[in-house]
N, C-alpha and C positions, 0 to 999 in steps of 0.2 A: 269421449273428449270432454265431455261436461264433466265428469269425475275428475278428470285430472285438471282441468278448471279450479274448480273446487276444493282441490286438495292442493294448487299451486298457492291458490288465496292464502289458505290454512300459515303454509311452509313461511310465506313474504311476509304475511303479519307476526308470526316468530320470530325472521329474522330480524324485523321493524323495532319491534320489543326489545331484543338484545340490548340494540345502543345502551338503550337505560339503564342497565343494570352492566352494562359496563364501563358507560362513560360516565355518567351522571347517577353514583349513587355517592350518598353523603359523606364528607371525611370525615363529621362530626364523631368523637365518641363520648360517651358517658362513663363515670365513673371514680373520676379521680377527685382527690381529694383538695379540700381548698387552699391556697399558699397564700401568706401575706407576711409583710414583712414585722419581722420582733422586734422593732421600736420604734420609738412616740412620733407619729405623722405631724408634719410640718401645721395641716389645717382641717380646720373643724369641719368645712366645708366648702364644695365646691360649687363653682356657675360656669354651665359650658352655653355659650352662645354656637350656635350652629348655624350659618347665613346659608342658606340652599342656592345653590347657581351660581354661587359667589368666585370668580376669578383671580387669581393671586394678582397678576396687573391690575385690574378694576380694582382693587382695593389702594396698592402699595403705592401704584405709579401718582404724579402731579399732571393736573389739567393744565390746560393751554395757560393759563395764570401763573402757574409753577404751586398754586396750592394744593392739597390734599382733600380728596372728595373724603376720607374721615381725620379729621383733624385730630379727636380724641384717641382714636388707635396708632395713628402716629406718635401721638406727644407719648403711649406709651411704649412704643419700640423706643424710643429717644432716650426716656427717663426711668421707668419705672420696670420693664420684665424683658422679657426675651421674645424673639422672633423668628422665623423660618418661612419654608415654602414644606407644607406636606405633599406628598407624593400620592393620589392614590389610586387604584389598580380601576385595569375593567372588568367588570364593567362600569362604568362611572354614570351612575342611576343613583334617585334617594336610596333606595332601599338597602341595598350593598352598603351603599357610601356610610348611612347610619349605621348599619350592625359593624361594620370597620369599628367606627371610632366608639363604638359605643361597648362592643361585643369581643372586639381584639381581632378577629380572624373575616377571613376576607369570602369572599361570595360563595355561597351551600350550589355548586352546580345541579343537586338531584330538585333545585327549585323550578329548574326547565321543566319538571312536568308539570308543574303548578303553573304554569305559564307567568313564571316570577311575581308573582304577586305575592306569597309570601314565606318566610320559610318553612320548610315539610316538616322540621325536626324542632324539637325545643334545646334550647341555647342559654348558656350561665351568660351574664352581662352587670356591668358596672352599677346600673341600676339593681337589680336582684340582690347585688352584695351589698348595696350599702344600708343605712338605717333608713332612712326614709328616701325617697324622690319624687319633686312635684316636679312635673312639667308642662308645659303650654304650647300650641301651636297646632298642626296639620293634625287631621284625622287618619290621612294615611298613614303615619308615622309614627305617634306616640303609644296606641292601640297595641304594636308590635311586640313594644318591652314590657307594658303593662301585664302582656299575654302570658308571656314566658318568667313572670316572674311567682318566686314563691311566697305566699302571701298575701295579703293587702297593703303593702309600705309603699306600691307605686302608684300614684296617683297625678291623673292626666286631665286637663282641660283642651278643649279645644272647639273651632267653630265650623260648623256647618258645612260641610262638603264639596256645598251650589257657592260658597263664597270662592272656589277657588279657579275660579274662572279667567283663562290663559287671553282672552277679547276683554277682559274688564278696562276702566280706563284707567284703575288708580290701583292695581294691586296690593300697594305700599300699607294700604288700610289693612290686610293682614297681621302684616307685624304690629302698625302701632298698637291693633285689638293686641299682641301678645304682652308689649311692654304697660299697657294702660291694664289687663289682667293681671298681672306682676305688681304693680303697684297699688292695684287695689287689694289684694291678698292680701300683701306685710298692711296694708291698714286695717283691716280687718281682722289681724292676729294679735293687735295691741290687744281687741276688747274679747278674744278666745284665749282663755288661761290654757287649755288642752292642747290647742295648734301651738302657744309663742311655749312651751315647755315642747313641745315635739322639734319645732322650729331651732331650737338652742341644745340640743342634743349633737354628738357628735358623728361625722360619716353621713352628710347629709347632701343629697347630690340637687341641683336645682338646675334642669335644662330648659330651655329656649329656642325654642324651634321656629326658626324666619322665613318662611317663604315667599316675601313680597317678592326679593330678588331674581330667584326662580322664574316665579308667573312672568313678570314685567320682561326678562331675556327671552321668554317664549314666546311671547306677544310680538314683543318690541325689537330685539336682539339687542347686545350687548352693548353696543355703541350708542344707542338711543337716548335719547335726553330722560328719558323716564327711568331706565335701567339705571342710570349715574345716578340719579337724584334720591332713589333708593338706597344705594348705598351709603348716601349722609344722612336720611332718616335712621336708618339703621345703628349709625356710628353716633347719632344724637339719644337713640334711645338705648342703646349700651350705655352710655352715658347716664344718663337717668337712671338707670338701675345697679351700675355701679354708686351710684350717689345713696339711691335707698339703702343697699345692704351696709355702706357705712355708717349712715343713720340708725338703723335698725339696730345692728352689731356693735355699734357705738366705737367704730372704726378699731377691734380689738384685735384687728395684724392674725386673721384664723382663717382668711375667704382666700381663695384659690382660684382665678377666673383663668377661662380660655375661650378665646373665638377662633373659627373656623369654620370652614364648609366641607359639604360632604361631599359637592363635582365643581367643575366647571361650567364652560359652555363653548361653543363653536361661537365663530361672528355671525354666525346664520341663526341660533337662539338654537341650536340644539347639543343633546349631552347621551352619551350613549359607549360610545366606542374610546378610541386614546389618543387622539391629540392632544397636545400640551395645553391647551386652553382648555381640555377639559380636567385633566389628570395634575393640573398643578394647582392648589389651592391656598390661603392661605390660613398661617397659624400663628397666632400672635396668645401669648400667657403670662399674667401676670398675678403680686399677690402672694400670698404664702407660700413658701418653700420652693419659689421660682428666682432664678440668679438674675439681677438684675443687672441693665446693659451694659454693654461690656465692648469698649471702644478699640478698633484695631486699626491700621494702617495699610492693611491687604489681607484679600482673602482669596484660598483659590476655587472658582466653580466654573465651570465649560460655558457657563451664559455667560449675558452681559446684563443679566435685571438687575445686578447690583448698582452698576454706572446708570440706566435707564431709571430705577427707582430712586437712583438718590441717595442709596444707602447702604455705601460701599463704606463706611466709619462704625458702622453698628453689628459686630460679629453676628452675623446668619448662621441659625443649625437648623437643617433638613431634617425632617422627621418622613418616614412610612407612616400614611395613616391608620394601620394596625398598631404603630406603636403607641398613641394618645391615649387606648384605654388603659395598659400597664402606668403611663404615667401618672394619668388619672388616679387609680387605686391607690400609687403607691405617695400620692399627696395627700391623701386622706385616711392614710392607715387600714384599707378594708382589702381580702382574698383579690387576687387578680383572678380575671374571669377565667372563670374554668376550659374553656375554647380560644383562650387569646394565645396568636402565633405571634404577637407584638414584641418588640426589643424597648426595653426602657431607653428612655433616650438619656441618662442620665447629665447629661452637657446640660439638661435643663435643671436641673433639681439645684438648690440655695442649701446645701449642708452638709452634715460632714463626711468623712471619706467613710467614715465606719456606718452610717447610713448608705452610702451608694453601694457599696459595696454588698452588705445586705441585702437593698433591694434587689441587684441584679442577681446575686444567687438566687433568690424567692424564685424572680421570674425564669430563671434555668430551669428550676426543681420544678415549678410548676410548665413548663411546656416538655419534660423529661416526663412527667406525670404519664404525659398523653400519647409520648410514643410508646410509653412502657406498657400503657391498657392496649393500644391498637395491636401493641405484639404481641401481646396475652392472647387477645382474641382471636387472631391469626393462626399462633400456635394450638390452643385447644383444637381448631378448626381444620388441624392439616395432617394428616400421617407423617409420626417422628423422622422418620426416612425420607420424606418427600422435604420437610419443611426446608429454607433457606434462609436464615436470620441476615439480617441487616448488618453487613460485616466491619464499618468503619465505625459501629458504638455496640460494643457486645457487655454483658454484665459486667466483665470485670473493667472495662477502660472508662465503664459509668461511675464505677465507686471511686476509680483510679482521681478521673477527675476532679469530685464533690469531695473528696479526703485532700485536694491537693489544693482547693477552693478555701475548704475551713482552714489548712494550716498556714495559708497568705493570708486569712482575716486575721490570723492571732498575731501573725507579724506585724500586723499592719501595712501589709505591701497589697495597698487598696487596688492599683492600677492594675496590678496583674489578676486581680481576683474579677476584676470587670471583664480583661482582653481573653480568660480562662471560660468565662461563663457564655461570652458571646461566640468562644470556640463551640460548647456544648449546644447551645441552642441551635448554628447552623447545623450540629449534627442532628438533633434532633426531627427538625425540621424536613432534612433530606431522610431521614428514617419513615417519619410519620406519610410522607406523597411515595415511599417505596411499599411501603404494609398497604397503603390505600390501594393500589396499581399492582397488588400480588394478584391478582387472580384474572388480569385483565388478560394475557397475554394467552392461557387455560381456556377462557372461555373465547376469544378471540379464535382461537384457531380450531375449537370446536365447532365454531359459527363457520366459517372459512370452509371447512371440511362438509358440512349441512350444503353450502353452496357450491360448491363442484361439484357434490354429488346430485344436487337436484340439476345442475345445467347438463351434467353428464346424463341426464333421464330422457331431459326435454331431446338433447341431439339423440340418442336413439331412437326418442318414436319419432322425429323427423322423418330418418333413415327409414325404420321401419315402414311410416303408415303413407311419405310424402316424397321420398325418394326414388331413383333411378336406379340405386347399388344392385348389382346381380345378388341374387340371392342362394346360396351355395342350395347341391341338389341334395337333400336330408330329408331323413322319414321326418314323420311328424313330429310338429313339436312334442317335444317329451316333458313333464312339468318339473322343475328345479329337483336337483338331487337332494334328498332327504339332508347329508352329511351337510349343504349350504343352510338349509332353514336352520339345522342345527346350531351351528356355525354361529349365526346372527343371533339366536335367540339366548347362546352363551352369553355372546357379545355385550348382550344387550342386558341380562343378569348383574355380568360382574361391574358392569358400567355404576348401575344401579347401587349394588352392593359398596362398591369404592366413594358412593357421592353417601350415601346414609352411615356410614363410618365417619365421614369426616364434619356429617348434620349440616348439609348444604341446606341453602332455600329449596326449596320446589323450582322454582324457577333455571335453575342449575342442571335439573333433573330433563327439562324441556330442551335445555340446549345441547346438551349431553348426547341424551337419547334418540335425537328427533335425527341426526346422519344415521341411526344405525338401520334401519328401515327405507331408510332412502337410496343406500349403496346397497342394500338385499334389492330392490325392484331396480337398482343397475345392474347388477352380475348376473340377475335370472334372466337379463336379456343378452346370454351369452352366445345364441347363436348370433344376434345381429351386432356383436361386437365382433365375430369372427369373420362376418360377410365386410363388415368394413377396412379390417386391420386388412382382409383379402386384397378388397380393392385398393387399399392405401399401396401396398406394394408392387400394385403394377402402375402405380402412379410415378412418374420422373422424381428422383428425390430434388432435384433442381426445381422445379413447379413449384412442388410439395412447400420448399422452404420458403420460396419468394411469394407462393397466397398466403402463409403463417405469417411472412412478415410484413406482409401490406396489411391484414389481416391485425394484427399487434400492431403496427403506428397508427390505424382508422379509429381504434379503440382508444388510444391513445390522445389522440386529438382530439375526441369527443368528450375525454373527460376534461383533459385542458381548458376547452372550452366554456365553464364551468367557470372557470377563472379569468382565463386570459379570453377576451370577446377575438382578440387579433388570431388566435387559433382559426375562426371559423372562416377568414380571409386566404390562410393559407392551406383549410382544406379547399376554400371555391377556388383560390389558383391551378390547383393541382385539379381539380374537377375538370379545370377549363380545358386544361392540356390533354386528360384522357381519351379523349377521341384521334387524336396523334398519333397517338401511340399503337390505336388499332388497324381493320380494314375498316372500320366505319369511312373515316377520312375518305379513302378511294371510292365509296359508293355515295356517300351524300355529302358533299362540303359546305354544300348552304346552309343545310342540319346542323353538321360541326361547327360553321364560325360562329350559328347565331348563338347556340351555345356555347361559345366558348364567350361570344361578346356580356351575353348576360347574365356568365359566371362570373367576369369579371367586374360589371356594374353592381352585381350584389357584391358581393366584394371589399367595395367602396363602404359599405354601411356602418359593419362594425368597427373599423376605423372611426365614425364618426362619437364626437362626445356623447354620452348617456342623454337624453333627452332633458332639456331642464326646464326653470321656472320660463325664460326668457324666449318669448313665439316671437316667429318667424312667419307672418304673415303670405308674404311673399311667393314660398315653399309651398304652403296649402294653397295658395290661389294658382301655382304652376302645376299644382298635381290637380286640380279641380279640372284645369285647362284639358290636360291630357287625358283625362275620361271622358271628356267632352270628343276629344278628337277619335278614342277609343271605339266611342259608341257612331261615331263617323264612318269610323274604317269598318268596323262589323258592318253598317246597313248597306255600305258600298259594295260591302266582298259579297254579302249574299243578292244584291239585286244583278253584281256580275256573273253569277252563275247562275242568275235565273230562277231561283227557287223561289218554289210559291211558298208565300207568308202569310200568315192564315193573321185574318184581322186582331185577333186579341193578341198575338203576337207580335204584332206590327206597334198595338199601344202599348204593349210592357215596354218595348225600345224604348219609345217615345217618351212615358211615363220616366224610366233609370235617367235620360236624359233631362229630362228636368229634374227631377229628383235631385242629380248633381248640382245644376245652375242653383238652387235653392239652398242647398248646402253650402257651396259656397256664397251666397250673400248672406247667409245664418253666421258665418263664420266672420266675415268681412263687418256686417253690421253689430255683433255681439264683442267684437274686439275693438273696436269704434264706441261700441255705447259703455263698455267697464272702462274704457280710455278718462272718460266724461265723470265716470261715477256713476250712472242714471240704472244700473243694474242688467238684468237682463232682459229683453221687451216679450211681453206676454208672445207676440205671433213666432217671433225666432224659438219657444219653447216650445208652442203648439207643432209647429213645422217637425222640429229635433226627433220630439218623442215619435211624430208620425212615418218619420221618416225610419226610425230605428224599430218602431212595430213593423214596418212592414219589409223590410229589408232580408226576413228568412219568408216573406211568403210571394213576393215581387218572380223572384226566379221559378217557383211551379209554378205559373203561368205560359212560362217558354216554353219551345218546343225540346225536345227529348235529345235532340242530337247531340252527339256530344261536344261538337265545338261550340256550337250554341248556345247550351246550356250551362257550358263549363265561362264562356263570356258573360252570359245573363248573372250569374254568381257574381262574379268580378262588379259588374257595375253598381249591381246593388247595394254590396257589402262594401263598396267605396265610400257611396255617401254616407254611409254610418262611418266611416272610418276619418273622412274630412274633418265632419265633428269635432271628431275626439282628438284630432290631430293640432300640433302646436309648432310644429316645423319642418324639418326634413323626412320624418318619418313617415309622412304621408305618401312621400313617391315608395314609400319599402314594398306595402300592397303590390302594388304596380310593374315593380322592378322581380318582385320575388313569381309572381303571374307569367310573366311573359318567359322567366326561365322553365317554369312548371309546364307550360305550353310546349314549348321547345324539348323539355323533357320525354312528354308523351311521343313525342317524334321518334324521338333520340329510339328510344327503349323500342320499338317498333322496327326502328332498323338491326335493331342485335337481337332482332329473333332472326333475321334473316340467315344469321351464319348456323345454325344448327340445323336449321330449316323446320322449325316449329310450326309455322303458318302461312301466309302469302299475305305478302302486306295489304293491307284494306285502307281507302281512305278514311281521315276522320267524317268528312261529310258526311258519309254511309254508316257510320256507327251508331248504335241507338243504346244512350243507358236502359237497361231493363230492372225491373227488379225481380223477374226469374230467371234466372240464369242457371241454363242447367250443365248438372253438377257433370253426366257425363264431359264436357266439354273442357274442364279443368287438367292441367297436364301434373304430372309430375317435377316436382323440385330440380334442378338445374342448379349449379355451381356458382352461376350468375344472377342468382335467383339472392343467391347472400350480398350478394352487392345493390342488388336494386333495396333489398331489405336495410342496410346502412344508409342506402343514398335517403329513403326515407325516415330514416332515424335521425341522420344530419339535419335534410329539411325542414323537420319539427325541431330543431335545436336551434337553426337560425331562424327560424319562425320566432322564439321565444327569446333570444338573447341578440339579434338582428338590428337593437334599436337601445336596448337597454331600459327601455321603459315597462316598467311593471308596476303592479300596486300595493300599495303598503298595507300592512296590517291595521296600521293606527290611521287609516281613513276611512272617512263616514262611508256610511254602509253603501249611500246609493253612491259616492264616486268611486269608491271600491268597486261596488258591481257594475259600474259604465268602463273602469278601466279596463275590468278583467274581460270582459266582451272586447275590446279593443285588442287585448293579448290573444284575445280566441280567433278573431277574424283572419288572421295571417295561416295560423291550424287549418282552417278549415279550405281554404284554397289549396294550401298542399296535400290536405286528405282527397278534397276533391278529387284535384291532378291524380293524386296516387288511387282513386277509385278505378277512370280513363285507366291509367296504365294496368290495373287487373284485367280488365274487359279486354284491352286489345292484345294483351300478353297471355290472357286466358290463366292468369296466378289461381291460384288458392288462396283465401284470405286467412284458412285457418293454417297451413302452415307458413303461410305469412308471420303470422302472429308469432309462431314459435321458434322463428329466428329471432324478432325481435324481443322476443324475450330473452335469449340466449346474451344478445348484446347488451338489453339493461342489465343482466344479473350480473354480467363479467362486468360494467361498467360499478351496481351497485357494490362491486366488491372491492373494487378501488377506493369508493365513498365510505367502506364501512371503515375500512383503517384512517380516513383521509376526516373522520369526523373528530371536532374539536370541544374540550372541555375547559376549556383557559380562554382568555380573551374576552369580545365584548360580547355583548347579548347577539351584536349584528354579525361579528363571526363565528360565536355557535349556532345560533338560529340558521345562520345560512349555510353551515356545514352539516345540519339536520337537513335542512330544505334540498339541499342535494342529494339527499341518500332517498330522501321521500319522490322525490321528482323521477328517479330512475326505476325506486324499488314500483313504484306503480303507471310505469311508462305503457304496460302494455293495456292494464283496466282503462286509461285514457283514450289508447289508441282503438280500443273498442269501444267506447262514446263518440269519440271523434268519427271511426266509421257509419256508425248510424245515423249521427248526424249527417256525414257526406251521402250517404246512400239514400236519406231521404230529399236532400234537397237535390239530388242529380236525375232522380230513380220517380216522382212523384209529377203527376201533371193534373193541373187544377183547370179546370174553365167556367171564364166567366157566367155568361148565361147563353142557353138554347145551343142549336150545332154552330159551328166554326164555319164560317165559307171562305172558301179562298179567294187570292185577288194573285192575280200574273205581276209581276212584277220587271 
């Protein structure tokens, strides 16, 4: 059993690995060659302002005055360039956001293993291609392009790391350090003959990196008087620096300016995912070779920020923020980045048709470039027979195109050479995400294949080593027939053979390979495939289909779940009614209603909203109450039966019970004093921590029984749980306990119909921690149900409240959450310890049902996982696949944990004497 342990571990961390290298490997490729356009750039040089966190409303819209928080950037939408709203994707983060507009192409998904921090791969960008670029601002950020570029021409200033502090009071001092750097440079370069002759060179890029706006939205949130008032510093020191480089330049009509942001923000100060407040930003460009504004009468867009803004007379053009780096280049005559999937937006460009037209061929030829390498690479990589070329742009409809491009430039029939090229690029584009996704679907269902065959393993040694199945009367095992080993070892040759013809990774070779071995040690257990197909047939094919398909919707719902929290409502509905449906109902109905009552009060949970900033006092002081009355009802029920309580016993009660009272005025007085401001008072902290050290050692001190002990749990782990609690979630504990209790009942009487045992009270039960083995029964049919039902429990345990913890919280409230997400676990392991003991389970074929159900589950998550989208729905469609693929290594911590606090009896000092009670 340890072997196959150990070799399950092996199997799930391959499959774990897959995702990566199917989901998340790079589209980037190398190779091609650079494009720019054959004639003379409108400007010498460019300034791109970059505002971080910057919102297209926060910028565009008027304040309650009817004036503009930047007046300077308005008076230029008015008068002097062009304006839009850019669009840009998620994940809307700096770091995306910059290589977007900097780099052309939109988020390197294989940066999830980097934990996005930064890119895995090196990247051409506007920076790299041009003659020189100085830039100023974040440390996060400029570092990037300086990285990746070829050279020494990119050169970066920036300040100190600790200045960027989201609690500062005045974040604004970022920027003005950028624009007050800025302006002492050009002064500085008067008296540098080397920098003002580098300075006055052509393709010269000068970026501005602003992160006041940013910090101040994450502090403050957007609507804040400090977040606005940034934004006028901001649009005063644009100002200023548009002022220098005419000075400097001696205002000679060559400078090319563009502001923008790389995200938004939520009204909550946060940016991440794709609401419009974060993905809509704004772009205002003016200055050389930009079309100056251009007054209309109507315009059509599905909002209304034009009437809201103001600025329904001033023709708006929408750009994709991929598209800003092509424009970028193609304003200053330099290669467009070699990785940019950007559309020139050409509505922006001030010149002539035989210019636009130009440039947008460049930018066809150059993103043709790069489906043309990705195919290369594909084809060398694939047997002639096997390959499938990308059928709606094949070589001859590419030249067809580009020959039918030149002879519209020589007509002069500019407009069609533009509406031609933006035909090639979407095809290109849909080429380059088809070659990317060739091999996904190969190795997908190799992985796929890996998992049915290892689930197909596990249900045999079930059957085998843990089941009831007759077993047909057969000499001895005989060991596999030669012709199978045979068989697989071809198998597993020509597997080999066909991947090193086509020079896969290694890795190719692991996903490959790694089923063929795994359905060899399923077919050599053909006689116990034969003992089962036996029994399958003497099974009702009517049963047979109705457990398959209860069986398929349990699975079902449990991955739903996942998603929809209302799933796990409608499986406790349906919980509640099961008893109904059987003889349970006719032998215990007090059993049945209380379960079914407090199926349905859990029930009620996931219905409620995700847990948020705003406590409910109230809530925690009604659930304080109810532990109080909790530990009421235990010391009544056991002085009604009489039982001697042995004095250390008597004060652990006593102790959980204040312990409670304590927690709540900790709770009562620590929300009363942050009310005040006056922090948190030293004894409410002394109390907190003491109360949560001893909240795993409070319960060995009780005595062994199992109602007892299984109550001792509960009290304890409540006042830890008060704590931590901020409103209704506090009754969850509580509600989800008393169904766990009822449970153990429940399961107790459906031994009765087989006649497994003779029911025992709990009273008389004693957790042990030897438990011997003869005593253990054989697997049971119902044994897979009791195995879901606690697969469920742990699922509403965990998504029951919605509250969980974030990655990007401090460590110690991170670890005080995650104890809070643990505490609901461990009540149900408990329960679920009780229901081994009096059901007399197995825990180790326990285990390998639920393994059976994560892997069927992880196999829905492994197609179900996502490489598009924001950080927060890939990350959480990993965290899916990871929460299942290691369900059962959990459920073996969580057992030991429940077995030592059920299973363990501590005492205070010298012997125990009893007191009659």
């Amino acid at each position: 059993m340890l072997l196959f342990f150990a070799l399950g571990l092996l199997v799930h961390l391959v499959f774990f690995a897959s995702i990566f290298d199917i989901y998340f490997t790079s589209p980037l490729v190398h190779g091609m060659t650079p494009q720019f356009t054959p004639l003379p750039p409108p400007a010498k040089r460019l300034v791109l302002f970059v505002a971080d966190g910057l919102r297209a409303d926060a910028l565009y819209e008027l304040d309650e005055d009817g004036n503009s928080r930047a007046p300077f950037i308005r008076n230029v939408i008015m008068h002097e360039g062009s304006w839009g709203v850019s669009h840009t994707r998620v994940p809307t983060e700096s770091r995306p956001g910059h290589v977007a507009l900097i780099a052309g192409f939109y988020e390197d998904v294989s940066a999830v293993a980097k934990g996005w921090k930064e890119n895995p791969v090196e990247f051409d960008s506007l920076f790299n291609e041009s003659k020189y670029t100085w830039s100023w601002g974040s440390p996060d950020i400029l570092p990037m392009f300086a990285k990746g570029a070829s050279g020494d021409h990119v050169y970066t200033y920036s300040y100190d790391a600790q200045r960027e502090d989201f609690g500062a009071h005045d974040a604004a001092k970022l920027d003005t350090w950028v624009f007050d750097k800025v302006k002492d440079f050009f002064d500085a370069a008067r008296n540098n003959q080397s920098l003002f002759s580098k300075l006055n060179e052509e393709k010269v890029v000068f970026f501005l990196h602003l992160l006041g706006i940013d910090t101040n939205g994450h502090a403050h949130r957007p609507s804040s008087r400090e977040y606005k008032d940034n934004i006028k510093k901001v649009d005063d020191g644009v100002k200023e620096i548009v002022s220098v480089f005419k000075h400097f330049y001696g205002d000679d009509g060559k400078t090319a300016f563009i502001f923008t942001s790389d995200h938004g923000m939520t009204d909550w100060g946060s940016h991440g995912a794709g609401h419009p407040s974060e993905t809509l930003t704004p772009f205002v460009t003016w200055g050389a070779g930009i079309k100056c504004p251009q007054n209309v009468s109507a315009q059509q867009y599905d909002d209304e920020f034009l009437k809201e803004w103001r600025l329904e007379n001033w023709k708006r053009r929408d750009v994709n923020q991929a598209d800003i780096a092509p424009l970028m280049a193609s304003l200053i005559g330099v290669p467009f980045p070699l990785n940019s999937v950007g559309i020139l937006p050409v509505g922006y460009l001030n010149n002539t048709g035989l210019f636009k037209a130009e440039s947008m061929f460049t930018n066809a030829v150059q993103i043709l470039e790069q489906f043309k390498v990705k195919m290369t690479q594909k084809k060398e990589t694939t047997l002639p027979f096997l390959f499938t070329p990308f059928k709606l742009l094949s070589d001859s409809q590419q030249l067809d195109i580009l020959r039918k491009a030149r002879s519209y430039i020589k007509q002069e029939k500019f407009d069609e050479v533009v509406s031609l090229c933006e035909e090639l690029i979407d095809l290109a584009l849909r080429g380059l995400s088809y070659y990317h996704t060739y091999d996904r679907l190969f190795l997908g269902i190799n992985v796929a294949v890996g998992f049915v065959g290892w689930m197909s393993y596990a249900s045999l040694l079930i059957i085998k080593s843990h089941s009831n199945i007759p077993r047909g009367t057969r000499k001895e095992s005989k060991k596999p027939h030669h012709l199978l080993t045979c068989s697989f070892i071809a198998t597993g040759v020509l597997v080999a053979c066909f991947l090193m013809i086509q020079a896969c990774p290694w890795t190719y070779y692991v996903y490959c390979l790694l089923p063929v071995p795994i359905w060899y040690a399923v077919l050599k257990e053909h006689e116990v495939i034969q003992d089962l197909v036996e029994s399958l047939l003497t099974f009702p094919l009517r049963h047979l289909a109705a457990y398959l398909l209860v069986f398929t919707l349990g699975i079902e719902v449990l991955v739903l779940s996942f998603f929809y929290r209302y799933m796990l409502t409608a499986g406790l509905l349906v919980f509640a009614g099961w008893p109904f449906l059987t003889q349970l109902w006719t032998r215990a109905k007090i059993t049945c209603l209380s379960w079914a009552f407090f199926s349905l009060l859990l029930a009620v949970f996931p219905l409620m909203p995700v847990v948020g900033r705003k406590p409910n006092l109230s809530l925690v002081m009604g659930a304080g109450l109810l532990v109080l009355l909790l530990s009421l009802a235990v010391l009544t029920t056991l002085v009604k039966r009489k039982i001697n309580l042995v004095k250390d016993e008597l004060l652990v009660l006593l102790l959980q019970m204040l312990s409670a009272v304590l927690s709540m005025y900790v709770v009562y007085s620590t929300h009363h004093s942050l009310l005040r401001k006056e922090g948190l008072p030293l004894m409410n902290q002394i109390v907190s921590w003491t109360t949560l050290a001893s909240s795993l050692v409070v319960p060995l001190l009780s005595s062994t029984v199992l109602s007892q002990r299984l109550a001792s749990i509960l009290l304890s782990l409540m006042s830890t749980y008060l704590l931590l609690s901020t409103g209704y979630e506090a009754l969850f504990p509580l509600v989800l306990s008393c169904l766990m209790f009822v449970w153990i009942h429940m399961e107790q009487e459906t031994l009765q119909q087989p006649g497994v045992s003779c029911k025992q009270k709990l009273t008389s039960i004693q957790f042990t921690c030897n438990t011997n083995i003869a005593q253990f029964r054989q697997l049971y049919l119902d044994d897979i149900r009791r195995a879901f039902f606690l697969v469920f429990f742990l699922l509403t345990a965990f998504f029951g409240t919605g509250n969980i913890a974030s990655i990007n919280s401090p460590f110690m409230m991170g670890a005080l959450m995650m104890w809070k997400i643990l505490i609901p676990f461990v009540l149900v392991m408990c329960a679920f310890e009780a229901v081994q003991i009096t059901t007399q389970l197995s825990s180790k074929g326990l285990f390998l049902v639920v393994l059976i159900i994560s892997d069927i589950m992880a196999l829905h998550f492994f197609f179900l996982v996502k490489d598009s989208g924001s950080w927060l729905d890939i990350g959480t469609s990993i965290s899916h696949y990871v929460i299942v693929m290691s369900m059962t290594i959990f459920l073996v911590f969580l057992n030991g944990l429940a077995q030592l606090l059920t299973t363990k009896k501590l005492q205070l000092c010298g012997k125990p004497k009893s007191h009659f009670m």
